[in-house]
C-alpha positions in Angstrom: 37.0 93.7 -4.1 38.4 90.7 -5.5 41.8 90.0 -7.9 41.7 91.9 -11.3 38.2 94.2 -10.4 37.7 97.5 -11.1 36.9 100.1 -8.1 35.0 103.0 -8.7 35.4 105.6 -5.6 33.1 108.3 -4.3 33.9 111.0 -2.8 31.5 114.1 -0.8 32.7 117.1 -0.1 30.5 118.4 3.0 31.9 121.7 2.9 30.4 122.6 -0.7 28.0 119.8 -1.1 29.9 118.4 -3.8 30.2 114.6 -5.0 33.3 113.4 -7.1 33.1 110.0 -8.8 34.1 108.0 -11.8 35.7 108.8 -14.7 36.9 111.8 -13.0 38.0 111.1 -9.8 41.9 110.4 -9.3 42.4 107.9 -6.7 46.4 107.8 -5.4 48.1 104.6 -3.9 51.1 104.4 -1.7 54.0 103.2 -3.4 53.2 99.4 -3.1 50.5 99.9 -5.4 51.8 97.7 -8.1 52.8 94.5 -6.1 49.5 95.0 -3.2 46.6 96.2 -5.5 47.4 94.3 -8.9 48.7 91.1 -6.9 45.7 91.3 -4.7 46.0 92.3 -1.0 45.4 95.6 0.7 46.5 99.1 -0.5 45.9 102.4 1.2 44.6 105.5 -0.5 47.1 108.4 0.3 45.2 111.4 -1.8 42.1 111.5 -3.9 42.2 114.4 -6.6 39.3 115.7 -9.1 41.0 115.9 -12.6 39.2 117.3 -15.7 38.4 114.1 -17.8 40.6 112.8 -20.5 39.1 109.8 -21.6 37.0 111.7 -24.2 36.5 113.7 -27.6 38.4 117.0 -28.1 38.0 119.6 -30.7 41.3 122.4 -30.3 40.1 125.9 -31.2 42.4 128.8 -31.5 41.9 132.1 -29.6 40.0 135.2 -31.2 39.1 133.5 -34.1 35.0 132.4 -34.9 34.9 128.7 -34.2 33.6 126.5 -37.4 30.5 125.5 -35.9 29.4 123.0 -35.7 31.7 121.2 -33.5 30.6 117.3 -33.9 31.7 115.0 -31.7 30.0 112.1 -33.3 31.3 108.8 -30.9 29.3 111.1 -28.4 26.1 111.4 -30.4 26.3 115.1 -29.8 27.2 118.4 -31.0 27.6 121.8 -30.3 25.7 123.8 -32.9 26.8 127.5 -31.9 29.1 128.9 -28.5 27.6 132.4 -28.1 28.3 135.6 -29.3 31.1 138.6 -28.4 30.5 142.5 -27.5 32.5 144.2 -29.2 32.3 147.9 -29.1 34.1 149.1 -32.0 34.3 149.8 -34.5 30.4 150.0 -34.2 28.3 148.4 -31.5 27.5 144.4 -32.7 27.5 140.8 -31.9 29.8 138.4 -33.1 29.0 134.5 -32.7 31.4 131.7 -32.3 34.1 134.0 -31.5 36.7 131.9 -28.9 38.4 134.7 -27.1 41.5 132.5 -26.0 43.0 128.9 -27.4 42.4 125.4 -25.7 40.5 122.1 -26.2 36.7 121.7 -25.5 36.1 118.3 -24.5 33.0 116.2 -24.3 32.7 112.9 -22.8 30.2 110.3 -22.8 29.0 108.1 -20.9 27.2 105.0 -21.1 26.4 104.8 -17.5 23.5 107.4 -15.5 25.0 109.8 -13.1 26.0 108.7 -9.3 23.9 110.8 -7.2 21.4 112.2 -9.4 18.8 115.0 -7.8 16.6 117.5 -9.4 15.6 120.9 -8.8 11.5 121.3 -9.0 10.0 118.6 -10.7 11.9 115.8 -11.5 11.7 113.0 -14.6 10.1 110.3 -13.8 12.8 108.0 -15.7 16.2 108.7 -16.8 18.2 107.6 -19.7 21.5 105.8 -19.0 23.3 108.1 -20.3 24.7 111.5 -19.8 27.7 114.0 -20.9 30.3 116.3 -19.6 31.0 118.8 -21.4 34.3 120.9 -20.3 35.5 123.9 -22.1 38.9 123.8 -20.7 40.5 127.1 -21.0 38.5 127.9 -24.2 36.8 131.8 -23.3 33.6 132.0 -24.8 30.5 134.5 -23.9 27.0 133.5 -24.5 23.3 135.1 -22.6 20.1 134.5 -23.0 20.0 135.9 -26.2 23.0 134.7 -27.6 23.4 131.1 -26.2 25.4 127.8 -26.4 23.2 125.5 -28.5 23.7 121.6 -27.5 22.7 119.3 -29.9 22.2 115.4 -29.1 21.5 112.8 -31.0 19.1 110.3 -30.6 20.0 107.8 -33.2 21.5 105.3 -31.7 20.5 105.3 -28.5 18.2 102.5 -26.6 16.0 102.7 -23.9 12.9 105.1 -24.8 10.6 104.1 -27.3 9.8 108.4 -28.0 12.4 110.3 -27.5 10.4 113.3 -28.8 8.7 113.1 -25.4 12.1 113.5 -23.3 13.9 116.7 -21.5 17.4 117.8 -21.2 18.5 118.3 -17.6 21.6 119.9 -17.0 23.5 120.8 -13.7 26.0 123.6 -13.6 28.7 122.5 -11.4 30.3 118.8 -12.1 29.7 116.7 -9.3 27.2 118.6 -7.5 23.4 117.3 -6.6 21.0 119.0 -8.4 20.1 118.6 -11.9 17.6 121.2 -13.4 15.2 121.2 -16.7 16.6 122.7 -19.7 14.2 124.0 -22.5 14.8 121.6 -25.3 13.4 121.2 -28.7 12.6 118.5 -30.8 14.4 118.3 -34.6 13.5 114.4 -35.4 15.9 112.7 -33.9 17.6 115.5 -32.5 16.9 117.3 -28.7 18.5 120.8 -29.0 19.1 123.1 -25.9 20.0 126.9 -25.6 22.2 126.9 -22.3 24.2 129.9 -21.0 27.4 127.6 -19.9 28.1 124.3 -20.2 28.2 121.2 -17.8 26.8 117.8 -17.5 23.6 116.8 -19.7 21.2 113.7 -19.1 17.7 112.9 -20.6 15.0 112.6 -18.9 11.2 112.3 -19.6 7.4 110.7 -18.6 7.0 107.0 -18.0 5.3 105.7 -20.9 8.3 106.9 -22.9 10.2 104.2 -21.8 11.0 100.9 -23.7 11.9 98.6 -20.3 13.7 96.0 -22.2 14.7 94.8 -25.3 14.3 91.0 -25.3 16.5 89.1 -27.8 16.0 85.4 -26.6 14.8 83.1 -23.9 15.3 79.4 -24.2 15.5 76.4 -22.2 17.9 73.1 -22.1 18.4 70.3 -20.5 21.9 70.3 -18.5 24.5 67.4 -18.0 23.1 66.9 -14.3 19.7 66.3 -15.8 18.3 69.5 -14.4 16.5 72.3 -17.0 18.4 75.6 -17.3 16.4 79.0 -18.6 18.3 81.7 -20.3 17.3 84.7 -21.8 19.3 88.0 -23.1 18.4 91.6 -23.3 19.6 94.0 -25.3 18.9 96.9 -23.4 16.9 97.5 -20.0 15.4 100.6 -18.6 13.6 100.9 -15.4 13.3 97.0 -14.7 13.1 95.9 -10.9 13.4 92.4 -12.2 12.9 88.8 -13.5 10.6 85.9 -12.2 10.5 82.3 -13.9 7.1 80.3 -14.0 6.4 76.4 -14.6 3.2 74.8 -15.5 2.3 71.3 -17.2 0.3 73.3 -19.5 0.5 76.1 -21.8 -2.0 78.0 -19.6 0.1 81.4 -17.6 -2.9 81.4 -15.1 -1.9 78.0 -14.1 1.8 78.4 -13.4 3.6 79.1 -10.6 6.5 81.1 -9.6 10.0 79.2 -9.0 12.5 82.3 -8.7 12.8 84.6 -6.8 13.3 88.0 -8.0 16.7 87.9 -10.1 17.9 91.5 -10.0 18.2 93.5 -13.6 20.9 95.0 -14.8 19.2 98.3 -16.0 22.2 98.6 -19.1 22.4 99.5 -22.3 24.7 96.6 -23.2 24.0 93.2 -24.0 23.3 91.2 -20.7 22.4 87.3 -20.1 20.8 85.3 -17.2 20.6 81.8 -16.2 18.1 80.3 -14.2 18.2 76.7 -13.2 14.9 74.3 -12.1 16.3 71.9 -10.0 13.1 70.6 -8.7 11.5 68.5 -11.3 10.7 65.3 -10.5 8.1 63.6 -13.2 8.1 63.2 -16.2 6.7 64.9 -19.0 6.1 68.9 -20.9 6.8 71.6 -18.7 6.2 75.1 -19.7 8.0 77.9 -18.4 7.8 81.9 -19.1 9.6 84.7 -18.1 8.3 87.8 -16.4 9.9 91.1 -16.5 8.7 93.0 -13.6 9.6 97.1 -13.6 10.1 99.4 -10.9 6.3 101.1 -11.9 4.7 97.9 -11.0 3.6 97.2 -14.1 4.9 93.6 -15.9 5.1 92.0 -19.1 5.5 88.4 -19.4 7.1 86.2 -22.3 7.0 82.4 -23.8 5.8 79.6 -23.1 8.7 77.9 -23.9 8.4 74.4 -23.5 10.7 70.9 -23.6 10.1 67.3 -22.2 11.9 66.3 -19.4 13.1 62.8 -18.5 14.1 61.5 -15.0 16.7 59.5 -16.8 18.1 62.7 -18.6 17.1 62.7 -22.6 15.1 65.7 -22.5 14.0 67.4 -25.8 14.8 70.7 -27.0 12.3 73.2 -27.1 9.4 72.9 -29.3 7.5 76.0 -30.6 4.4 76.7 -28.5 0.8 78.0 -30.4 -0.4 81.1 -29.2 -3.4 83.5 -30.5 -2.2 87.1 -31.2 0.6 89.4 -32.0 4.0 87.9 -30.1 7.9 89.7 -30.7 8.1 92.8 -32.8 12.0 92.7 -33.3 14.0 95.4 -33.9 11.7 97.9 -32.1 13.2 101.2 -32.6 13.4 99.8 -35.6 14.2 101.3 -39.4 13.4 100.3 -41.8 12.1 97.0 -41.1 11.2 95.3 -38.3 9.8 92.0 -37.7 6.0 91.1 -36.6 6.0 86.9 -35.0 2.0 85.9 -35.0 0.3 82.9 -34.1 -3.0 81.0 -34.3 -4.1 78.1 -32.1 -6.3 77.1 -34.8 -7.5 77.8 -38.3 -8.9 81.2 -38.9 -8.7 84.5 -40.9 -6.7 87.4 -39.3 -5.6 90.6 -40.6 -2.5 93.0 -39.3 -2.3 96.7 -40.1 -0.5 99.8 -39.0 -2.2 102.7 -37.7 -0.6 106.4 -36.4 -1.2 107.4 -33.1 -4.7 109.5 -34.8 -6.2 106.4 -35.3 -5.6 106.6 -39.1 -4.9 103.4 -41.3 -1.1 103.5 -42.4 -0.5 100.0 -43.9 -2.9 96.9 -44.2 -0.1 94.2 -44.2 -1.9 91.5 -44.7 -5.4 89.7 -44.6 -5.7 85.7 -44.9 -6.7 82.1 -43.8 -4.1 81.0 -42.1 -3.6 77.3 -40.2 -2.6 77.3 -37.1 0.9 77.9 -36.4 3.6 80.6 -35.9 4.0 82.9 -38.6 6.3 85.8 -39.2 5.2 89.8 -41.3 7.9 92.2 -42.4 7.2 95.5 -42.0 9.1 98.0 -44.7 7.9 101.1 -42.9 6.2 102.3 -45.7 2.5 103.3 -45.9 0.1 101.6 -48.6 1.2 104.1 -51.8 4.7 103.3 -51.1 5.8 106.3 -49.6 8.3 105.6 -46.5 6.8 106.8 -42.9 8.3 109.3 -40.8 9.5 108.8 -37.6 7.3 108.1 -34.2 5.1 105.9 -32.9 3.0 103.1 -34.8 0.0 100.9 -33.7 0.5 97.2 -34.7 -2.7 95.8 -34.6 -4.0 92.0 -35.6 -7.3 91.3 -36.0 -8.4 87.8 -35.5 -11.7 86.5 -35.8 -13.8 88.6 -32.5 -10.4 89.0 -31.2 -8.0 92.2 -31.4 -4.3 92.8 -30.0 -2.0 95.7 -30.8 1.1 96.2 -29.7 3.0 99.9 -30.1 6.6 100.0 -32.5 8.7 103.0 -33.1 10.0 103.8 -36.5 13.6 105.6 -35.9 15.0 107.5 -39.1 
């Protein structure tokens, strides 16, 4: 590690098949810690300690008392809708829900990061979200069964990564730490997943491929630099199951006649906003040069944006970028979206197009527009509301352009 970077430790316990990591792992220095760790240098680990988490959201309940339910911990976009009920035998025989047999804090913690170590029992997702919770009842006593359970309630607002959440699971493992996560029967409340669980433990999402929205692109551009070479940068707001990034170069705006000039530059696979530079230090003529950006995900499938073009000069003096015709539906931007999102267009050349929204039954939603346009690069706003003026629910919309023989679609998700 080098000065001023933060370690995360790992540890396995063999004997009960138990991993330990960050944020809950205490890590201890010998006394030199200050002057060898922060000043740089060496420092030896003399005891590493699991500790329940503190960096979280707490709600302190008192002891035989009902809890209010329900317990929101909104920075964590989840609650806890109900904790079980009590047998008590007298004075007649009878439940009673969201009784907390003894005092303490019940803490949830969230985290924007996926789980180190991640397993499943049976049949596992075939992505997972990013994020995942802990949920630790402290000294809090609680009973809850299969009849009377623990509701978990998440919320989906908010969150990036999947463009239908509707479609996702709740896993859950039982003990902190250990390797096996299993499938928890959730349900869907648009744009909450609810779970009935017997105790409670660590939560992630989990779901079918298609569900996934690989990457939220915000922007790629290209400029000349001071040493007269071009540099490419583009920034994502969020990534999801994305192997990678490959830049292309042609002389012409033609994809099939470009050719690869990066290697694979690694994703990031975050949540958070990330940027990436990529320089072309091999021009040596004159002239446009068209480059565009490949997003390659760990599925095999790929998606590929731009052209973006700019002259380049051997004596330095290149141009900007200038906008670059295309035919078809380009960036839908926000997507989740609500309640507008953005539709870019273009034409090559003159022609009359149309762009409507359909549900996923094939059923006209919204004609947004049909006209003669000139070529060029156009932009539709979409209010997400259907042709009487009514808003649209949530879930998945068909965007889909109709120009001259040609068709292209492209799917958006409205998110309430």
């Amino acid at each position: 590690a080098t000065y001023y970077n933060f370690i995360k430790f790992k540890l396995w316990v063999a004997d009960t098949n138990t991993e330990y990591s960050y944020p809950d792992l205490a890590v201890y220095f010998h006394e030199r810690y200050i002057s060898t760790y922060i000043g740089g240098g060496t420092a030896n680990i003399v005891m590493a300690e699991y500790n329940t988490p503190i960096d979280d959201s707490i709600v302190s309940l008192t002891g035989n008392t009902t809890a209010p339910v329900p317990l929101d911990y909104d920075d964590a976009h989840l609650s806890i809708e109900a904790l079980g009920a009590v047998f008590y035998g007298f004075p007649i025989n009878d439940y009673y829900p969201n009784v907390v047999t003894t005092s303490g804090d019940l803490r949830v913690l969230f985290i924007d990061a996926p789980p180190i170590g991640v397993a499943f029992n049976a049949t596992a997702p075939e992505v997972v979200s990013q994020y995942h919770w802990y949920i630790d009842p402290g000294t809090v006593g609680f009973t809850a069964d299969e009849e009377h359970p623990v509701v978990i309630r998440i919320d989906t607002t908010g969150l990036s990564g999947f463009v239908d959440y509707s479609q996702l699971t709740v896993y859950k493992r039982s003990i902190h730490g250990s390797p096996s996560f299993e499938a928890c029967n959730a349900v869907w409340n648009d744009p909450y997943l609810d779970v009935s669980v017997t105790s409670f433990s660590e939560f992630i999402l989990g779901g079918p491929l298609e569900s996934t929205l690989p990457i939220e692109l915000s922007s790629f551009t290209a400029m000349i630099t001071v040493g007269n070479q071009v540099s490419l940068n583009w920034i994502t707001q969020s990534e999801t199951g994305v192997l990678g990034y490959r830049i292309y170069r042609a002389t012409e705006p033609d994809l099939s006649a470009a050719e690869q000039i990066s290697p694979l530059i690694s994703a990031s696979n975050t949540s958070t906003q990330q940027c990436y530079v990529f320089t072309d230090t091999e021009l040596s003529q004159e002239g446009t040069y068209y480059y565009w950006l490949e997003n390659a995900d760990l599925d095999g499938a790929n998606q590929f944006h731009g052209p973006i073009s700019l002259y380049y000069s051997i004596n330095g003096g290149g141009q900007d970028p200038s906008p670059v015709l295309f035919d078809g539906l380009g960036k839908i931007y926000p997507n989740p979206f609500n309640p507008t999102t953005c539709i870019n267009y273009g034409l090559c050349q003159k022609g009359e197009i149309g762009i409507s929204i359909y549900n996923l039954r094939g059923q006209l939603v919204r004609s947004l527009l049909h006209e003669t346009k000139e070529a060029g690069l156009y932009k539709a706003i979409w209010d997400g509301k259907a042709d009487d003026g009514r808003p649209c629910g949530s879930g998945i919309y068909l965007v889909r352009m109709q120009q001259n023989s040609t068709c292209s679609q492209q799917k958006i998700m409205l998110l309430k």
